[in-house]
N, C-alpha and C positions, 0 to 999 in steps of 0.2 A: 462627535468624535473627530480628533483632528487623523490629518494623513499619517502623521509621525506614529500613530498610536495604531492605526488598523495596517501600518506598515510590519510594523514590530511583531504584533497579532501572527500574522500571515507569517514571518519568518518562523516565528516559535514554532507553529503549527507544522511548516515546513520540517521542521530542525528534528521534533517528537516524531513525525511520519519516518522519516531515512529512520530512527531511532530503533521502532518499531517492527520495521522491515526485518533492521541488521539481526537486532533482536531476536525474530523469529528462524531467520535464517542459521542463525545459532544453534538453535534449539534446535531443529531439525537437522542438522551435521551432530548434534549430540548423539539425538534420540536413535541417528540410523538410517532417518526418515528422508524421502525425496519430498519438495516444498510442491504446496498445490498449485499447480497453474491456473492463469489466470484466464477467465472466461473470454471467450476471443469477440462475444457481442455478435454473432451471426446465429442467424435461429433458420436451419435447415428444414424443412417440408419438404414432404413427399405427397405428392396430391396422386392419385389413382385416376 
């Protein structure tokens, strides 16, 4: 594969993501709905 072509790739990809966002954020300003938040990647324990 040349660069030009997994460059291309990656914007598309990029282009569909924002797309899909706006899209859902849409949807939920339709529906009424507050959007899920997103997982903040900390995992809390409580050890005894």
């Amino acid at each position: 594969m040349s660069n030009d072509f997994c460059l291309d790739l990656m914007a598309k990809l990029e282009t569909a993501f924002k797309e899909a966002v706006d899209h859902y954020l849409d949807t939920c300003a339709e529906l009424g709905e507050k959007p899920n938040k997103p997982y903040s990647g900390k995992l809390t324990l409580r050890i005894p």
